[in-house]
C-alpha positions in Angstrom: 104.8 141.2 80.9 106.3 139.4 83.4 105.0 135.5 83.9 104.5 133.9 87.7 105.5 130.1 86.7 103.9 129.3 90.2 99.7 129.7 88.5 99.3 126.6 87.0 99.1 124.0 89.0 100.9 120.6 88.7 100.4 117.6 85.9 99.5 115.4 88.6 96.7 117.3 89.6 95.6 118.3 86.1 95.3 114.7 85.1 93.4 114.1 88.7 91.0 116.8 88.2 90.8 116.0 85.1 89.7 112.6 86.0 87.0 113.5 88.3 85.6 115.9 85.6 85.3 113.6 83.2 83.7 110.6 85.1 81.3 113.5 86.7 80.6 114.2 82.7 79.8 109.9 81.8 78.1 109.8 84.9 75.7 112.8 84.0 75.2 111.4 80.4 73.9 108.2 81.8 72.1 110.0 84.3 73.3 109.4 87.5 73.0 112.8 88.7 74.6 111.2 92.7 77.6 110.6 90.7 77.7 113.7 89.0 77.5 115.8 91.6 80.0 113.6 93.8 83.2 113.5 91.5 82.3 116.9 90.2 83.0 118.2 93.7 85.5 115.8 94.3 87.3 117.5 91.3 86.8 121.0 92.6 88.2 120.5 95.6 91.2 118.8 94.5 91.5 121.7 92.2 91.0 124.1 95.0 93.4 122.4 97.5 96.0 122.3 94.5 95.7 126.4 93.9 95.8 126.5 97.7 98.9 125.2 97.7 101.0 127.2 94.9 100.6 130.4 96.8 104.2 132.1 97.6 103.8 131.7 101.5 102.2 128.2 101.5 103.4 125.5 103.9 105.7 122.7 103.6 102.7 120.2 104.1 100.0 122.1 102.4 101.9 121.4 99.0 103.5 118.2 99.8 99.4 117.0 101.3 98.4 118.7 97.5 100.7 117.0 95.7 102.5 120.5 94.5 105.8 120.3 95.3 108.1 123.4 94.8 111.6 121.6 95.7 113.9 118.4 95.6 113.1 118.5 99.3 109.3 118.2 98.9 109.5 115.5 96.7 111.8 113.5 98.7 109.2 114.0 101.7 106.5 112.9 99.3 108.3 109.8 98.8 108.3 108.6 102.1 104.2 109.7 103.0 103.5 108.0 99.3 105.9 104.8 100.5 103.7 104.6 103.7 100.7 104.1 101.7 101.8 102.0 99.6 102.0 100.0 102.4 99.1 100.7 103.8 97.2 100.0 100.4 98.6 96.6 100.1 97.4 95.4 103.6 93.9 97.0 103.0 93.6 95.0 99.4 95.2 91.9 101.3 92.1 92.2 103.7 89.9 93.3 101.0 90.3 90.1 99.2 89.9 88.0 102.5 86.6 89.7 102.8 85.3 89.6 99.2 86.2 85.9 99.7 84.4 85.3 102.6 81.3 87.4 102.1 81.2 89.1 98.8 82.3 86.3 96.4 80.5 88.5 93.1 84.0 90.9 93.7 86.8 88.8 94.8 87.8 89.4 91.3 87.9 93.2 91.3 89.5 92.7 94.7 92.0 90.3 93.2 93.0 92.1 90.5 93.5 94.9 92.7 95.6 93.7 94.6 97.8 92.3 91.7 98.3 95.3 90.4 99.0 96.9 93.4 101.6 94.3 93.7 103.5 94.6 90.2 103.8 98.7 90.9 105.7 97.7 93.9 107.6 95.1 92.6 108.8 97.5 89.3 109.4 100.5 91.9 111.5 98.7 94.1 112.8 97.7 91.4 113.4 100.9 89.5 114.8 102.1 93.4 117.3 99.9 93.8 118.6 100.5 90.4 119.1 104.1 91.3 120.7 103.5 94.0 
């Protein structure tokens, strides 16, 4: 019997999904049903919009925009739409903290740490770039 290595869909998405399904399973337990329901279709669609994307005839940017890339090619693409947020995510927890600051002081923490972290994944995959290069 011949195999189609293109069914299962990629670790990415199997730890995302993953993710979603369990936090919809703590948030039933503790009975916040919302919640459930939320990241349980959350999941599903990121599991539908992942099997979407392994079929045969699938475009470029339907895998690349589901995180299933087929190719060197795709994942270099990947790498610049996922270095444009990057960016993107830094300036937002920049202003994030400026606002939690100003008018939310109970999360400037969460904001700050945030925006830490963010910053020391940059710092290690620029740094981890330039070494490759």
């Amino acid at each position: 019997m011949q195999t189609d290595n293109r069914s299962s869909i990629s670790t990415t998405n199997i730890v995302l999904v993953g993710a979603f399904i369990a936090g919809a399973s703590v948030a039933a337990f503790t009975q916040n049903w919302f919640g459930a329901i939320l990241l349980l279709a959350l999941g599903l669609m990121g599991l539908g919009a992942a099997v979407h994307a392994r079929r045969p005839n699938s475009r470029d940017i339907t895998r690349i925009n589901a995180i299933e890339y087929r190719d060197e090619r795709d994942r270099d693409l990947a790498k610049h739409g996922f270095a444009t947020v990057g960016a993107a995510a830094l300036v937002l927890s920049v202003v994030e903290v400026l606002l939690a600051t100003i008018f939310f002081h109970q999360l400037v923490g969460l904001a700050g740490a945030q925006l830490l972290t963010l910053s020391i994944v940059w710092g290690i995959a620029n740094s981890q770039a330039v070494k490759r290069s």
